[in-house]
TIRO-5672 format. One line per 5 residues: number of its first residue (from 1); their letters; for each residue x, y negated, z negated of N, C-alpha, C. Coordinates in Angstrom, 3 decimals, always signed. Each point is the difference from the previous one (the first is absolute). Layout:
REM residues N
NUM	a	X:Y:Z:X:Y:Z:X:Y:Z  ...
This chain:
REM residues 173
1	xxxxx	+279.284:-48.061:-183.785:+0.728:-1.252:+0.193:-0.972:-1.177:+0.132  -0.925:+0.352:+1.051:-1.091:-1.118:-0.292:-1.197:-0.290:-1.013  +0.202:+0.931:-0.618:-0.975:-0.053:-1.176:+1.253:-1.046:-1.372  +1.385:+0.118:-0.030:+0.733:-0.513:-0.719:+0.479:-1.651:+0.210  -0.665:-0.261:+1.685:+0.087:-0.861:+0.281:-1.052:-1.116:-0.591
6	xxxxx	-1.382:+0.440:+0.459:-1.092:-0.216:-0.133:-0.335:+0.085:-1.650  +0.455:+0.508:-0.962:+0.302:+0.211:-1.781:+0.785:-1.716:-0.156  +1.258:+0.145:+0.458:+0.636:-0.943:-0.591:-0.780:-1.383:+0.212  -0.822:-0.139:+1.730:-0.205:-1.445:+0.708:-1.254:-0.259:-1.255  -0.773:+1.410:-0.157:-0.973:-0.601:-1.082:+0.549:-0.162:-1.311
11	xxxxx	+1.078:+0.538:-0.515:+0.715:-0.773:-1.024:+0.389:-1.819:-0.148  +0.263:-0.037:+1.479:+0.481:-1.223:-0.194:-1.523:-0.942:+0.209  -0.578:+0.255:+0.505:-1.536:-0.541:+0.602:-0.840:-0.526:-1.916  +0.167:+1.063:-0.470:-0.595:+0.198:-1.414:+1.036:-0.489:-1.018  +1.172:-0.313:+0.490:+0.794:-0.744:-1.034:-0.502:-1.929:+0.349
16	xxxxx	+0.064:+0.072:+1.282:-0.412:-1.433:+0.225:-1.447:-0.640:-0.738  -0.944:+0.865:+0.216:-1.287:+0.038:-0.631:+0.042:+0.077:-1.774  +1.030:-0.070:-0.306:+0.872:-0.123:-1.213:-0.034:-1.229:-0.425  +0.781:-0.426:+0.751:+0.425:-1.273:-0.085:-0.884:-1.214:+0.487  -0.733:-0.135:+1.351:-0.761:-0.519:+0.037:-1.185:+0.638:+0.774
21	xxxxx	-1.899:+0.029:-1.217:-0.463:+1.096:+0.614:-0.440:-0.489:+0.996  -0.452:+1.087:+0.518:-0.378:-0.112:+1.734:-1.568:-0.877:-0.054  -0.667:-0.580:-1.263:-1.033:-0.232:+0.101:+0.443:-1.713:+0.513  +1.182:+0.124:-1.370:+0.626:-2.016:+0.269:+0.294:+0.265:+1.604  +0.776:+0.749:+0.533:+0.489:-0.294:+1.617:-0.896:-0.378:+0.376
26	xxxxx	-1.301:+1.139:+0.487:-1.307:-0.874:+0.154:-0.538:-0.940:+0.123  -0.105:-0.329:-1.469:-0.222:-1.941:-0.016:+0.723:-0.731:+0.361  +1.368:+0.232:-0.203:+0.824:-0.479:+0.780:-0.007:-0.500:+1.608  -0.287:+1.256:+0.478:-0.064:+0.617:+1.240:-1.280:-1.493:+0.341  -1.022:+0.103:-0.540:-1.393:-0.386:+0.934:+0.259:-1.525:-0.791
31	xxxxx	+0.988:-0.855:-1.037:+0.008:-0.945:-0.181:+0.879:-0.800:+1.358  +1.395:+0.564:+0.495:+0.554:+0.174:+1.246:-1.060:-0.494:+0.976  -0.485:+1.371:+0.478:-0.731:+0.295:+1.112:-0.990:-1.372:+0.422  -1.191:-0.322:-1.258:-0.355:-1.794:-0.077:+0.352:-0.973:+0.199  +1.277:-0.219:-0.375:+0.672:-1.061:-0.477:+0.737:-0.266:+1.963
36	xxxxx	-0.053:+1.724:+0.523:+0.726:-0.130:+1.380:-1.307:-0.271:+1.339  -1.085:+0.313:-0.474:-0.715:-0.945:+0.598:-0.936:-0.959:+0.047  +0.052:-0.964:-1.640:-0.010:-1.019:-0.293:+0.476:-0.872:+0.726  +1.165:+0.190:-0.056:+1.425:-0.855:+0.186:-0.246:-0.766:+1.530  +0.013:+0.796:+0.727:-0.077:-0.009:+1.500:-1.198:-0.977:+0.484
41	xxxxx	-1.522:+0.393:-1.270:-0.926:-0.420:+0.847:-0.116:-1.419:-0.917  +1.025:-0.341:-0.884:-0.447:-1.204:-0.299:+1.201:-1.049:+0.535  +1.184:+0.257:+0.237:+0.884:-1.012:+0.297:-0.546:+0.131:+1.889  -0.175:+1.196:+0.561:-0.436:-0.330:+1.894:-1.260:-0.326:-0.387  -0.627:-0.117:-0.481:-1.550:-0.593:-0.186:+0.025:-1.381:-0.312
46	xxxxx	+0.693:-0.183:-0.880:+0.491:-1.866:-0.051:+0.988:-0.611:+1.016  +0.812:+1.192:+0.931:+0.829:-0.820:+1.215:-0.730:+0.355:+1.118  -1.907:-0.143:-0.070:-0.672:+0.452:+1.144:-0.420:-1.272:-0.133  +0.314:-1.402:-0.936:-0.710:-1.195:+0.087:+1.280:-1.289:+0.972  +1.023:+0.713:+0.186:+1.064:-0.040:+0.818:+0.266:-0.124:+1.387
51	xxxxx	+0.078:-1.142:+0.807:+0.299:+0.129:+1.604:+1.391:+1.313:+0.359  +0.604:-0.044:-0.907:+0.529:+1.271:+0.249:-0.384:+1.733:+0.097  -0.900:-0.072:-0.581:-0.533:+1.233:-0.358:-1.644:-0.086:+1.368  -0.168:-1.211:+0.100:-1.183:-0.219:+0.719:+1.016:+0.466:+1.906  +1.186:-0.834:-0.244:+0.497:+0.557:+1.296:+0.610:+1.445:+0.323
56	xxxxx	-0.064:+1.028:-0.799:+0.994:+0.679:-0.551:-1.475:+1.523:+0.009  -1.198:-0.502:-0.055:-1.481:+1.155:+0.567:+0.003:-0.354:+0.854  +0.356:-0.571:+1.032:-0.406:-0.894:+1.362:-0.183:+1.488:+0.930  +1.135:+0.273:-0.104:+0.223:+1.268:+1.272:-1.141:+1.153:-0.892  +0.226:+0.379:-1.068:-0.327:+1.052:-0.484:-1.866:-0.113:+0.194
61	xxxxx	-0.535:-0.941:-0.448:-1.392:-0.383:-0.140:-0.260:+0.181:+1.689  +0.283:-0.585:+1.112:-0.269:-0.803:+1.180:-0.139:+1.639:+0.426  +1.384:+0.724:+0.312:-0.012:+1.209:+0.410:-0.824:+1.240:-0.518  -0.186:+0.064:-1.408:-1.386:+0.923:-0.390:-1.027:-0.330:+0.116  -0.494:+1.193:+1.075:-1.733:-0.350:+0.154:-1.179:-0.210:-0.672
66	xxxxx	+0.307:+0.791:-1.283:-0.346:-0.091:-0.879:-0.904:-1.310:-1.503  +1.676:-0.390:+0.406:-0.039:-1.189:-0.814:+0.344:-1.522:+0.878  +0.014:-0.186:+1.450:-0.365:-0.471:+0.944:-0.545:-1.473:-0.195  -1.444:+0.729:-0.589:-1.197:-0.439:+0.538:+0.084:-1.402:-1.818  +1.110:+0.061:-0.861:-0.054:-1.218:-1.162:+0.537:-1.387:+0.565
71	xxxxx	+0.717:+0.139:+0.998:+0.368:-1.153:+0.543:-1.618:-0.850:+0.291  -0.317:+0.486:+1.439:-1.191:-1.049:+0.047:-1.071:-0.079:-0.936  -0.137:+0.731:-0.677:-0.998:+0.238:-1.281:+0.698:-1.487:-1.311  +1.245:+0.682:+0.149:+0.404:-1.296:-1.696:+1.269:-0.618:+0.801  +0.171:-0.263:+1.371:+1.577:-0.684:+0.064:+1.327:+0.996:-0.351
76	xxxxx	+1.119:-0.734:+0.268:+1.008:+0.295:-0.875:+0.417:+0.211:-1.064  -0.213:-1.683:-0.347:+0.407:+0.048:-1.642:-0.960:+0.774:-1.090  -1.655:-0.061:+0.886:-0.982:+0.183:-0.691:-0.244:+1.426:-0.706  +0.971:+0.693:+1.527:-0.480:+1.523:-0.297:+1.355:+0.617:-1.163  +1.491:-0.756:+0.282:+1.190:+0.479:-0.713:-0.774:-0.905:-1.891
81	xxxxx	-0.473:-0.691:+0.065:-0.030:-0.409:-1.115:-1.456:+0.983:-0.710  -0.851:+0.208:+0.807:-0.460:+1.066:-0.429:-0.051:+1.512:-0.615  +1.159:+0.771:+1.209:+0.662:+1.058:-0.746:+0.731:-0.394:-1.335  +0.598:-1.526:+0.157:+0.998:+0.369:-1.470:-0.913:-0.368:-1.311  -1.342:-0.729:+0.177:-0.854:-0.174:-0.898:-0.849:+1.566:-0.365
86	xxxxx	+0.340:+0.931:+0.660:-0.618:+1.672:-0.313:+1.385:+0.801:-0.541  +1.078:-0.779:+0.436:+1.113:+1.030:-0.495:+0.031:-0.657:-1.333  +0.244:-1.308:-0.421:-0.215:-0.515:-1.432:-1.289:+0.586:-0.949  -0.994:+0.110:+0.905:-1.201:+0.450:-0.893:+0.300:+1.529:-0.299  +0.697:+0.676:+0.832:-0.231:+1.238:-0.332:+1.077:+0.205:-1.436
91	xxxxx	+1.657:-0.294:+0.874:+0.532:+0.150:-1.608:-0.266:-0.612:-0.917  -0.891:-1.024:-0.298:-0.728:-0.277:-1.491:-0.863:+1.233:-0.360  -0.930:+0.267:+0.851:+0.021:+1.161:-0.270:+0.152:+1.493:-0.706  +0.778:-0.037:+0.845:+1.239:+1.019:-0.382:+0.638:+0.219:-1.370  +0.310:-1.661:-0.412:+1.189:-0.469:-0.953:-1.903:+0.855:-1.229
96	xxxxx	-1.066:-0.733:+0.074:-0.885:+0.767:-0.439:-0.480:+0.556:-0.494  +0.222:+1.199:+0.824:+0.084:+1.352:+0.267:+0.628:+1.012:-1.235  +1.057:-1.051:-0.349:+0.545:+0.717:-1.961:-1.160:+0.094:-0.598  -0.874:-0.979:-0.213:-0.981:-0.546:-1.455:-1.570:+1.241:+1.395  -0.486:-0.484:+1.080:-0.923:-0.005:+0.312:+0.178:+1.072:+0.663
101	xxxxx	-0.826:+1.514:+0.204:-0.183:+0.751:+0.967:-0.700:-0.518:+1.411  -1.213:-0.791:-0.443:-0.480:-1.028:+1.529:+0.710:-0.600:+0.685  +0.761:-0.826:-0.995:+0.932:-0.833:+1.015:+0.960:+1.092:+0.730  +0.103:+0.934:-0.497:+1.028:+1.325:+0.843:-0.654:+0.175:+1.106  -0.942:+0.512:-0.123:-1.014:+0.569:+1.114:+0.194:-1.253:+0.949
106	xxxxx	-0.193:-1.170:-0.317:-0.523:-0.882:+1.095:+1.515:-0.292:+0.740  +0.763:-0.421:-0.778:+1.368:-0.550:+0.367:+0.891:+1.159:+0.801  -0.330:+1.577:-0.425:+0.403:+0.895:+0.548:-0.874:+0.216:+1.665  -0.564:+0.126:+0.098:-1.115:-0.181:+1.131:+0.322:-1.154:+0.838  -0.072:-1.186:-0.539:+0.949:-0.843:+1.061:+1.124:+0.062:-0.017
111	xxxxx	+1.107:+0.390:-0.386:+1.246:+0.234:-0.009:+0.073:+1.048:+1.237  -0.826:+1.281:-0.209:-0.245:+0.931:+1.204:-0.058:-0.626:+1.125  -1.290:-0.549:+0.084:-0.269:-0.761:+1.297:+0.899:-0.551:+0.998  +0.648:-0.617:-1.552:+0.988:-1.642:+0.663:+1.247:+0.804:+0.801  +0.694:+1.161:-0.920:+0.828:+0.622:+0.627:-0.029:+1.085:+1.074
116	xxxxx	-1.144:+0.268:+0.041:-1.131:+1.105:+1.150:+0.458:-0.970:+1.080  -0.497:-1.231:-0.193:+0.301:-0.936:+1.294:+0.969:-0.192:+0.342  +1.489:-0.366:-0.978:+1.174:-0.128:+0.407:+0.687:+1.226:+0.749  -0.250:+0.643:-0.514:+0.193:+1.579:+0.330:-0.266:+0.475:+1.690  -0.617:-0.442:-0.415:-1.454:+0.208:+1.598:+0.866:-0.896:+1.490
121	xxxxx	+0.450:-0.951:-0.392:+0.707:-0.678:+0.941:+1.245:+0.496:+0.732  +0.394:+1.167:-0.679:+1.092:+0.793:+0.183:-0.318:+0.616:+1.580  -0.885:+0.489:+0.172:-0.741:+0.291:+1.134:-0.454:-1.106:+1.019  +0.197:-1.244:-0.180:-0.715:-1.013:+0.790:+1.266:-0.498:+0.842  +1.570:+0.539:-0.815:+0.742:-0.966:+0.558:+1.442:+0.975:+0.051
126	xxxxx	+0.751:-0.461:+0.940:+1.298:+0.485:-0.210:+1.005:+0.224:-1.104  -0.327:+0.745:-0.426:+1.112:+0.486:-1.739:+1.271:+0.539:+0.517  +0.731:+0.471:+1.226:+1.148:+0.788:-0.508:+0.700:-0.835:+1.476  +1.560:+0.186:-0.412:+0.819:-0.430:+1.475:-0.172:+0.244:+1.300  -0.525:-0.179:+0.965:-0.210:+0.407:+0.991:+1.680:+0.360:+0.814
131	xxxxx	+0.688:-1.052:-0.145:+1.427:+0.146:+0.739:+0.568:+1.217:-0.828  -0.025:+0.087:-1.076:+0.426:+0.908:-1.090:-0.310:+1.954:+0.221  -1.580:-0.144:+1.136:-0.120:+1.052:-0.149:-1.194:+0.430:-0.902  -0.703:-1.521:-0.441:-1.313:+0.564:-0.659:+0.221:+0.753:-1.140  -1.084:+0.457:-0.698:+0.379:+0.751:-1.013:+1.164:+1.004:-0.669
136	xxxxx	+0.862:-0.070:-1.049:-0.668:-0.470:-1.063:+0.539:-1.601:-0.179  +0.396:-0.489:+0.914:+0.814:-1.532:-0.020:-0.963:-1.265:-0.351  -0.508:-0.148:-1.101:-1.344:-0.725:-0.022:+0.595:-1.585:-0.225  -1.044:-0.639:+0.580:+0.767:-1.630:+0.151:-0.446:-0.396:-1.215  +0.387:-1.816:-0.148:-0.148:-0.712:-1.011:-1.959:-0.136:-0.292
141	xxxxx	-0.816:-0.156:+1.324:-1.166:+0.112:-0.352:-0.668:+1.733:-0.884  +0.258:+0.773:+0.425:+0.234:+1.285:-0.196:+0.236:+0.164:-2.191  +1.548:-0.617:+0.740:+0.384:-0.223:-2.158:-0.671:-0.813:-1.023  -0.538:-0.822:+0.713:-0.999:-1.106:-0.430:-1.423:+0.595:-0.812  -0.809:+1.137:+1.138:-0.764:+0.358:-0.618:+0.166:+1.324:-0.391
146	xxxxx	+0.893:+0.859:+0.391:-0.057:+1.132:-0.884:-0.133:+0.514:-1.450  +0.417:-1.008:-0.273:+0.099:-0.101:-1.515:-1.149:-0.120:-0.652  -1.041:-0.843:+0.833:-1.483:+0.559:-0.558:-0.592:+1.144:-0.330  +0.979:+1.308:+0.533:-0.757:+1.330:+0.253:+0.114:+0.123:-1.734  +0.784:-0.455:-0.675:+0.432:+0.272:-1.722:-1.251:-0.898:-0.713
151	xxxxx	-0.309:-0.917:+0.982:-0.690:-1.197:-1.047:-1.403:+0.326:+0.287  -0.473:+0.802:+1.095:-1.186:+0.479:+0.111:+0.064:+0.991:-0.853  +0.868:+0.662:-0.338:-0.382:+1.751:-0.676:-0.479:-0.439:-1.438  +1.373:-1.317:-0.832:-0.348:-0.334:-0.908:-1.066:-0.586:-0.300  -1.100:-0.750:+0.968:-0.965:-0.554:-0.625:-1.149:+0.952:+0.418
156	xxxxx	+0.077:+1.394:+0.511:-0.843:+1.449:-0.200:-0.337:+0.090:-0.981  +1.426:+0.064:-0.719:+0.663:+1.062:-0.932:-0.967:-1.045:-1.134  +0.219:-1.409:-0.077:-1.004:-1.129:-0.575:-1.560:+0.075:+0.161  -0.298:+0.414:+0.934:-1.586:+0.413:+0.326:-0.163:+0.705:-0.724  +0.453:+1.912:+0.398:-0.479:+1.007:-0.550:+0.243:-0.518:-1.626
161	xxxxx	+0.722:-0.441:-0.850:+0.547:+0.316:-1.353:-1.169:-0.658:-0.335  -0.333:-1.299:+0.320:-1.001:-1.017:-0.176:-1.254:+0.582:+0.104  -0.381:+0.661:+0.768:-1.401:+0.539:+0.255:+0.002:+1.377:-1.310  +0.953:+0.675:+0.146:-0.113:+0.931:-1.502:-0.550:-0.618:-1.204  +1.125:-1.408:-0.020:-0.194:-0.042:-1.549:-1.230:-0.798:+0.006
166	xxxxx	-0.648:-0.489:+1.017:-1.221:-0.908:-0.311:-1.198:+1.488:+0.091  -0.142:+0.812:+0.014:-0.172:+1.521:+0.070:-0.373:+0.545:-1.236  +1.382:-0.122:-0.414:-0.064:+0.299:-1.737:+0.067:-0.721:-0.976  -0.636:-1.549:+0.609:-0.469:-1.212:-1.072:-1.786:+0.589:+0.123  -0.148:+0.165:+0.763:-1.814:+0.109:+0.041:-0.555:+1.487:+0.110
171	xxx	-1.448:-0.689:-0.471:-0.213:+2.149:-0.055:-0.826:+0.403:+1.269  -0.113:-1.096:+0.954:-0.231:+0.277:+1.479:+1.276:+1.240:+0.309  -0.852:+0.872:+0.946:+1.463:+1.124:+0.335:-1.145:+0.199:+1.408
């Protein structure tokens, strides 16, 4: 019975691959995947030149220890207009990253970073309802950055591919 199950699902699996092959999903797949964290780091990277967006890291920056220490170093505006001048640089980057394996490597690597850091704050600060019962009830700061955990993997996933193919452009090994 489960072998008739497992017959047909790869029937249908291999009919799809039919129709469209699994190489287009692929490209498909990693034209997506770019384009989803492009997107993010160039429209919040241009609303980081924004008193809204400058008031809006206030809590998040002030409260990580981490990242603390950009206020007295560059100010307010100095330090929010800074991140969004690295989130713009990176998805150029990125955008790149089609034509250039370097620009992969580099734009992927700060993309890591940038979201290593967002990521990282998850730990610095209250993410889930406390009245609620705490986990898994995660608040609006919480929803805010979780979503980085996708935009860090994708600009890995941008590193490693990037570092291959600049790999198998040269006969350095």
């Amino acid at each position: 019975m489960t072998r008739t199950i497992t017959s047909a699902a790869d029937r249908a699996i291999l009919g799809v691959d039919r129709i469209i092959p699994a190489g287009t999903i692929t490209k498909i797949g990693r034209g997506v995947a770019l384009a989803g964290v492009v997107l993010p780091l160039l429209l919040i990277g241009v609303l980081k030149y924004t008193q809204i967006e400058v008031d809006a890291l206030k809590p998040l920056i002030t409260n990580t220890p981490w990242l603390s220490w950009l206020y007295p170093v560059f100010g307010e505006v100095g330090a929010t207009a800074l991140l969004g001048t690295a989130e713009i640089f990176t998805a150029i980057l990125l955008i790149a990253s089609i034509w250039s394996a370097r620009a992969g490597v580099l734009g992927g690597a700060i993309g890591s970073m940038t979201f290593l850091t967002t990521v990282s704050v998850m730990f610095a600060l209250p993410i889930w309802y406390a009245d609620l019962g705490g986990f898994p009830w995660i608040n609006p700061v919480g929803q805010f950055l979780l979503k980085d955990v996708s935009l860090l993997g994708v600009s890995i996933f941008i590193l490693g591919e990037s570092i291959a193919r600049v790999r198998a452009q040269t006969s350095l090994t």
